[in-house]
C-alpha positions as CSV (number, residue, x, y, z in Angstrom):
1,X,0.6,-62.9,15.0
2,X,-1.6,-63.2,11.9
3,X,-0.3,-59.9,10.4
4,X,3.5,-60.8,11.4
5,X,3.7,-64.2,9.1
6,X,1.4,-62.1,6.5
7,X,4.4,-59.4,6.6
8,X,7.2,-61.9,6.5
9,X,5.4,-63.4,3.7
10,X,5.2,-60.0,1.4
11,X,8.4,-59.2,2.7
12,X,10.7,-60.9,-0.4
13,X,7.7,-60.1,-3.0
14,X,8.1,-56.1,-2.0
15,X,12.2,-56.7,-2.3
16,X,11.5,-58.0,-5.7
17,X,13.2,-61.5,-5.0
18,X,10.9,-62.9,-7.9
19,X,11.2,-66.6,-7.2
20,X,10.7,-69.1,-10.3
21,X,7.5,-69.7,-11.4
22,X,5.6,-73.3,-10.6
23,X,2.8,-74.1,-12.6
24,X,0.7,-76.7,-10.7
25,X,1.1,-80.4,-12.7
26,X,-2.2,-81.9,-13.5
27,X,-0.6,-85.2,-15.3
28,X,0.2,-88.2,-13.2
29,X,1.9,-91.5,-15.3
30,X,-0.4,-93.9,-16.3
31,X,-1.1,-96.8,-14.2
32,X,0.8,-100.0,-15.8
33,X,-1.6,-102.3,-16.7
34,X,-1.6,-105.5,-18.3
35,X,-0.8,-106.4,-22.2
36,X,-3.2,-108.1,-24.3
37,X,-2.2,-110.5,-26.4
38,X,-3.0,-108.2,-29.2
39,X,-3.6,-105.1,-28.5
40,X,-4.7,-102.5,-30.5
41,X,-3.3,-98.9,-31.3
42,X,-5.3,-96.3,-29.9
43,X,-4.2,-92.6,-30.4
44,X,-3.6,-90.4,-27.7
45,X,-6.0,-88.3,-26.3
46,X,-6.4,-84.6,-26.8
47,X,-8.3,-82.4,-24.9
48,X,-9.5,-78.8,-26.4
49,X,-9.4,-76.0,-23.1
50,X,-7.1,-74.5,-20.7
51,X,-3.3,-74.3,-20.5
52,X,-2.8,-77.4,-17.0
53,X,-3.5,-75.8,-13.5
54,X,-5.2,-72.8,-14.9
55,X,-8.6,-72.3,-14.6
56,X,-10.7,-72.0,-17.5
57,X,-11.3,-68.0,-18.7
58,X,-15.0,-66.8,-19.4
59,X,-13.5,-65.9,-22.9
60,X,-10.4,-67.8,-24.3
61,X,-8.8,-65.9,-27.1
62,X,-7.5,-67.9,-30.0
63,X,-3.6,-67.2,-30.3
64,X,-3.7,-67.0,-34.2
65,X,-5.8,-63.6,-33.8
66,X,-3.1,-62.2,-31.2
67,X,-0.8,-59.8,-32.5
68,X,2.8,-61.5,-32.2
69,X,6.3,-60.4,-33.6
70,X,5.1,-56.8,-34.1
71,X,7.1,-53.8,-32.7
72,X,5.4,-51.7,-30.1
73,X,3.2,-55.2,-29.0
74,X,4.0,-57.7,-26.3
75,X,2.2,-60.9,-25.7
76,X,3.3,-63.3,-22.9
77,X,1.7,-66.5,-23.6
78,X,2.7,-68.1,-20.7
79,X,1.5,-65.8,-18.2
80,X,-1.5,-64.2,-19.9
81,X,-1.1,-60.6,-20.5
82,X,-0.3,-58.2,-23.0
83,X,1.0,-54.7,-23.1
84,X,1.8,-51.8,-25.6
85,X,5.1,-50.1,-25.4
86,X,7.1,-47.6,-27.7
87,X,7.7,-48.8,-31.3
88,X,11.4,-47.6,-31.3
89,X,11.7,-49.0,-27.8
90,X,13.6,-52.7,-27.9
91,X,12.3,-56.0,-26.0
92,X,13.7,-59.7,-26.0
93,X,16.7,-59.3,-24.2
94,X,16.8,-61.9,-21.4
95,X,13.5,-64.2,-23.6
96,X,12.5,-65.5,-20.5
97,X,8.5,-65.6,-19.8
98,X,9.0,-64.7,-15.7
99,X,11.0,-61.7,-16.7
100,X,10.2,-59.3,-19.7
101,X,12.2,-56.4,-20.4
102,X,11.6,-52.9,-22.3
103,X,14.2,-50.2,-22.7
104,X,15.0,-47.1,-25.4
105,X,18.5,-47.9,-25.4
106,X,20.1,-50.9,-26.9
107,X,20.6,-54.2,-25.2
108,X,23.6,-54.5,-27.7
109,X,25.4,-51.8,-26.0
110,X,24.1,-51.7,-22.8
111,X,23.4,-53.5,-19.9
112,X,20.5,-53.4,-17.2
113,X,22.3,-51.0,-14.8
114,X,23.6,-48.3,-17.9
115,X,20.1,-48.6,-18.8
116,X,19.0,-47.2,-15.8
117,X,21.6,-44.9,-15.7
118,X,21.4,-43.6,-19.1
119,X,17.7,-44.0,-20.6
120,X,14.8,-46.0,-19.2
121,X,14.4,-49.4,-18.2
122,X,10.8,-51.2,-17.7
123,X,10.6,-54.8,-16.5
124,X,7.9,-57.4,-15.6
125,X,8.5,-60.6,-14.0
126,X,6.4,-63.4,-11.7
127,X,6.2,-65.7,-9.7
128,X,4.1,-68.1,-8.0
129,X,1.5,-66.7,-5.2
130,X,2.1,-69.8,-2.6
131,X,1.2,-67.9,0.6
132,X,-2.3,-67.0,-1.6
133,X,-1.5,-63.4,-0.4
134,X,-3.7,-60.1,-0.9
135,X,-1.9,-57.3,-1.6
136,X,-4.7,-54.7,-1.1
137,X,-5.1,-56.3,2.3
138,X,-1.8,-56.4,3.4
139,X,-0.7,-52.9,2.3
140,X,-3.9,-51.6,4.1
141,X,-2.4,-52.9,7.2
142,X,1.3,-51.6,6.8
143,X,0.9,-47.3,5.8
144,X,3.9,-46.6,7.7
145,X,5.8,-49.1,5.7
146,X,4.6,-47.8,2.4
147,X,3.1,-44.3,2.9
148,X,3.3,-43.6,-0.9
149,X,1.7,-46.6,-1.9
150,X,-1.5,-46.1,-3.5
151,X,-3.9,-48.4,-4.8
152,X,-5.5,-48.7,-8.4
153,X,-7.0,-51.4,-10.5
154,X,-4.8,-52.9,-13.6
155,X,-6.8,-54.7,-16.3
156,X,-9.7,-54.6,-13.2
157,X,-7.1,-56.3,-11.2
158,X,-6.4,-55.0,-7.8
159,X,-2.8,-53.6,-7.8
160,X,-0.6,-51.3,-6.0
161,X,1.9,-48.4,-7.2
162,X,4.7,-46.6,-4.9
163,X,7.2,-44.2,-6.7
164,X,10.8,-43.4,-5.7
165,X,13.0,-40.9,-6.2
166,X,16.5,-40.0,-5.8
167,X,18.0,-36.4,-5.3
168,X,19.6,-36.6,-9.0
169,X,16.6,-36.8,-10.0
170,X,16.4,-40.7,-11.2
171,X,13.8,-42.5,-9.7
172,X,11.1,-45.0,-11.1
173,X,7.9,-46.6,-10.2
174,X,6.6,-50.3,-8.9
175,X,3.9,-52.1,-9.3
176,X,2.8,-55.1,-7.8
177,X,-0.8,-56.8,-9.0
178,X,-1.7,-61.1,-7.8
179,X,-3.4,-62.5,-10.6
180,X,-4.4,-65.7,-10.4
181,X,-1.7,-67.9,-8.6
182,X,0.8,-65.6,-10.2
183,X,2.1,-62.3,-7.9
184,X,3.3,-59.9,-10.9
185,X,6.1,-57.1,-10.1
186,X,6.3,-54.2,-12.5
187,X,9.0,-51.8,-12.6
188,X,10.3,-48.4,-13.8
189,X,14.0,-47.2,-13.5
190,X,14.6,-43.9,-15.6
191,X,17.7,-41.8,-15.4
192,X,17.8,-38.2,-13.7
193,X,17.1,-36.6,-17.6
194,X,14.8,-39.3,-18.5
195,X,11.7,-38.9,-15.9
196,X,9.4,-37.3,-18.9
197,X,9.5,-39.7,-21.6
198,X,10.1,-42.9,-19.5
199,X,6.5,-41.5,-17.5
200,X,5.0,-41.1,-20.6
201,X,5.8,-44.5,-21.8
202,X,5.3,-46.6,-18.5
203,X,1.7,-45.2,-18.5
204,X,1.0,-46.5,-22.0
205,X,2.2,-49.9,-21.1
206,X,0.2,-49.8,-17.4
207,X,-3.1,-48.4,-19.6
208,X,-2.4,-51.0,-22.2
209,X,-1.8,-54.3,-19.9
210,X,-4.7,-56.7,-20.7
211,X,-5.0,-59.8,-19.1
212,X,-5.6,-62.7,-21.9
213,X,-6.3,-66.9,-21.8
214,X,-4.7,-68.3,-25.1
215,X,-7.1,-71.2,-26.0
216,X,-4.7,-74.6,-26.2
217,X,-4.6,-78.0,-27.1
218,X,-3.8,-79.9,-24.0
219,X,-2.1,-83.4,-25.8
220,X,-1.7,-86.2,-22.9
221,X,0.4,-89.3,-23.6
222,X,-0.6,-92.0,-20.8
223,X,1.8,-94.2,-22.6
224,X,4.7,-92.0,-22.0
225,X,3.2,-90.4,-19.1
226,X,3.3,-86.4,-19.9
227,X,0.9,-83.6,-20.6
228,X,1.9,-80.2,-23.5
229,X,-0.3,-77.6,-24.5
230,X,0.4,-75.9,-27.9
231,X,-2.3,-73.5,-30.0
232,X,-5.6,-75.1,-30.6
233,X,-4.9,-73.4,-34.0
234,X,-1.9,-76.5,-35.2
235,X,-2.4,-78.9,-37.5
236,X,-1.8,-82.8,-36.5
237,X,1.4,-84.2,-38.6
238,X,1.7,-87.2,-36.9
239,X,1.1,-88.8,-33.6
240,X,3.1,-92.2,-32.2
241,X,3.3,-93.6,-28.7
242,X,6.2,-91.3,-28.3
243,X,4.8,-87.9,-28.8
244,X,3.5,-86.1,-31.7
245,X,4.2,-83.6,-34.1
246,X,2.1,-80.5,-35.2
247,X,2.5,-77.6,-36.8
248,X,1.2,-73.8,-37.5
249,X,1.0,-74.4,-41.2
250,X,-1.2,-77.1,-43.3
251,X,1.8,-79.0,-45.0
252,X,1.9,-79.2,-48.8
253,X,1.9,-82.5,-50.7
254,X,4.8,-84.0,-49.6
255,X,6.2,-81.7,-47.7
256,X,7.9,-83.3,-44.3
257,X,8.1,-81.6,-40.8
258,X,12.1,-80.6,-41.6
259,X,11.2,-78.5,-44.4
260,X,7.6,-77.4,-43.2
261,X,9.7,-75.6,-40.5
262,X,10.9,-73.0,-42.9
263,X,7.5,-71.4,-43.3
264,X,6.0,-72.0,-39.8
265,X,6.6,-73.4,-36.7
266,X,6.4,-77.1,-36.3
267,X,6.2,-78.8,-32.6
268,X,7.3,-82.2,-32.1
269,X,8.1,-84.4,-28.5
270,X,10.8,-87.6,-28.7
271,X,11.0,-90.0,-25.6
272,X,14.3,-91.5,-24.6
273,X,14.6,-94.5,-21.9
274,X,17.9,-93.6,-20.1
275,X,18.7,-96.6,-19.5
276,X,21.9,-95.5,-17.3
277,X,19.8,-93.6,-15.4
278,X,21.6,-90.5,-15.5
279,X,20.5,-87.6,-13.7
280,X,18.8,-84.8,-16.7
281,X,21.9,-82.8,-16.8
282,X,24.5,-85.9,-16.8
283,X,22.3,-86.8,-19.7
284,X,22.5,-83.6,-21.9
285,X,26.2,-83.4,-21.3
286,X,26.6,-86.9,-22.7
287,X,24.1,-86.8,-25.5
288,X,24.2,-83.1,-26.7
289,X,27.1,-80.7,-27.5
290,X,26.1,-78.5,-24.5
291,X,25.5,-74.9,-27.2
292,X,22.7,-72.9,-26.6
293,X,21.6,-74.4,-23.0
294,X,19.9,-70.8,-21.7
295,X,18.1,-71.6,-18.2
296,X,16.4,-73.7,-16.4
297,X,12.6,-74.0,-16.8
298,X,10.9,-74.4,-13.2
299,X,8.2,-76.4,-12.6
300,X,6.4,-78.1,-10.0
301,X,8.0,-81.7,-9.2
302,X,10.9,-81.4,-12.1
303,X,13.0,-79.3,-13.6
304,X,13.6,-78.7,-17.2
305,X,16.8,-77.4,-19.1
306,X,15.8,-74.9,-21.7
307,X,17.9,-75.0,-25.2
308,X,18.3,-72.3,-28.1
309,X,20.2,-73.6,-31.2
310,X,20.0,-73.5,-35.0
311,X,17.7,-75.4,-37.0
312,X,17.9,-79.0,-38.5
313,X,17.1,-76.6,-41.8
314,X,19.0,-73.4,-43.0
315,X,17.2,-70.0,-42.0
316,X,15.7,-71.6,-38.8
317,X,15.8,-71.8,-34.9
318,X,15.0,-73.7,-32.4
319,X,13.9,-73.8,-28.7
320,X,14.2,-77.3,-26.8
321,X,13.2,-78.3,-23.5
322,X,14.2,-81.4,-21.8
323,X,12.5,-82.7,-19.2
324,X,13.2,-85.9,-17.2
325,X,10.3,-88.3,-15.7
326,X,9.9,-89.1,-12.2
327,X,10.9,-92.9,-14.1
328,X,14.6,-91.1,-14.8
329,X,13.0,-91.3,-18.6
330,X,13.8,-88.0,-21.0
331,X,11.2,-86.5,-22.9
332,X,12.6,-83.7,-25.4
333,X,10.1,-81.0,-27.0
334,X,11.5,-79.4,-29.6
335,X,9.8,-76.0,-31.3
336,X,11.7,-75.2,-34.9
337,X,10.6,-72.2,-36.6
338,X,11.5,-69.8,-39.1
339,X,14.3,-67.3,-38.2
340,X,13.2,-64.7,-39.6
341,X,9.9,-64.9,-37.7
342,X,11.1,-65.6,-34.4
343,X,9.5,-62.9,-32.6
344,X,6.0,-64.3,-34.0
345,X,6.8,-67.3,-32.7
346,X,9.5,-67.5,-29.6
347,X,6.3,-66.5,-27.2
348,X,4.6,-69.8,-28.1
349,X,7.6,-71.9,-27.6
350,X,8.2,-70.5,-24.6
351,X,4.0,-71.0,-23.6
352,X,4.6,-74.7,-25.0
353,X,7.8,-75.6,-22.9
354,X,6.4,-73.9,-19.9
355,X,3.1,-75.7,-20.3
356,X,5.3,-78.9,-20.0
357,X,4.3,-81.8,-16.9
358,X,4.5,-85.3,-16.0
């Protein structure tokens, strides 16, 4: 009976049903408590470790040393690992943390399925390991259901590989590796021409995947009740009852968050009361003009609606998440940054708005 509800579990994870990724919260609202008659401002405080829910690594690395933005290099800050994969090769297409995507044909003229057709198509996404499963042990028990399926270590990490192939001669590979509450599914899809040079380049990226902790700030705000990590690396610009802002770059004398945005990426949170009470996406549609809204961001106990628009400043982009309090309150975090850097600095955002919890 054991092995049945083991099997049932695997079942989707080995159909590659990647289901949304949860990261456990580890914030709770802050007790009210009573007002002194005058009470005095303290700042918020701000804890130097761990990204919440994640355990802390025996050797954080410090995201300013990471290579970021740099062909031929993919970091995921939200789901710690890195990879190499063929310069000419392009990446980004989707921008979503729980699905990465790397192809030699051009996501501007081709979609997933002429990808596979035509050229190769690499793709890693996760989610969230809620039966605690072991793949090595499962697998063991289940040869006639995957009697290609061979076991090897990624990054030291126990993993498993099957192949497939078709009599065309397209085919591709999957892996499938549980890293800390995280299950991981790797794939290869290469068309019947392709097998060669799409081998060649999913073995760099499976000899290249490292597993990496980015060392954050973890900023709580028991006045507003929610928890953020951003790079340990930021400079403070300002901190309110609110939120905060900080930045990647020292500002110059005088220069203000807008325009410090230009040259670097500068983080900030607002807090609205929603005082209607409107449910998060009854409150976007009345307060925001609805362009860039990409996906939902899944977490735990809320969900958060994911924005990519312009910049307050010419030459820059931004990446919002909204997020609405078990209170119906609305917490925006908005990440502006250079245009012109936004490979260097979209994997942060996206670490930052996934990092988000009440």
């Amino acid at each position: 009976m054991r092995f049945v509800l083991l099997l049932c579990a695997l079942i989707p994870f080995f159909a590659i049903a990647a289901c949304e990724a949860q990261p456990e919260p580890t914030s709770e609202p802050a007790p009210a408590t009573a007002v002194a008659p005058e009470p005095a401002v303290e700042p918020s405080p701000v804890v130097i470790g761990t990204a919440p829910g994640r355990d802390a690594p025996a050797d954080p690395v410090v995201v300013s040393d990471l290579t970021l933005g740099v062909p031929g290099a993919y970091t995921n800050l939200t789901y710690g690992y890195q990879l190499r994969y063929p310069e000419n090769w392009f990446t980004g297409f989707g921008n979503r943390p729980i699905l990465a995507s790397f192809s030699d044909l051009d996501p501007g003229l081709h979609n997933r399925d002429s990808m596979r057709a035509g050229g190769c198509l690499v793709e890693v996404s996760t989610s969230t390991n809620v039966f605690d499963l072991s793949l090595v042990d499962v697998v063991a028990q289940m040869p006639r259901s995957f009697p290609d399926a061979e076991l090897f270590s990624l990054d030291d990490a126990p993993a498993v590989r099957s192949r497939r192939s078709a009599d065309d001669g397209a085919g591709g590979e999957r892996v499938q590796v549980a890293h800390g509450d995280q299950l991981f599914n790797l794939t290869l899809d290469h068309a019947p021409d392709a097998a060669e040079r799409c081998g060649e380049a999913w073995q760099t990226l499976l000899d290249s995947w490292t597993w990496i902790e980015p060392q954050l700030t973890v900023y709580r705000n028991p006045e507003r009740g929610f928890a953020v990590s951003y790079p340990n690396s930021f400079s403070s610009l300002s901190e309110s009852e609110d939120g905060l802002q900080v930045s990647s770059e020292v500002p110059a004398e005088g220069e203000g968050a807008t325009a410090l945005s230009r040259r670097g990426m500068v983080l900030s949170t607002q807090f609205f009361a929603n005082e209607s009470n409107l449910p998060l996406k009854e409150w976007l549609a009345a307060n925001t003009d609805g362009a860039g809204r990409t996906n939902d961001i899944p977490l735990d106990t809320l969900i958060g609606v994911r924005t990519m628009r312009e910049g307050a400043e010419l030459g820059t982009q931004e990446m919002v998440g909204t997020y609405q309090g078990p209170e119906g309150n609305i917490i925006v975090v908005t990440c502006a940054y250079p245009l012109d850097r936004q490979w260097e600095f979209r994997p942060i955002a996206n670490a930052v708005l996934y990092s988000f919890n009440f």
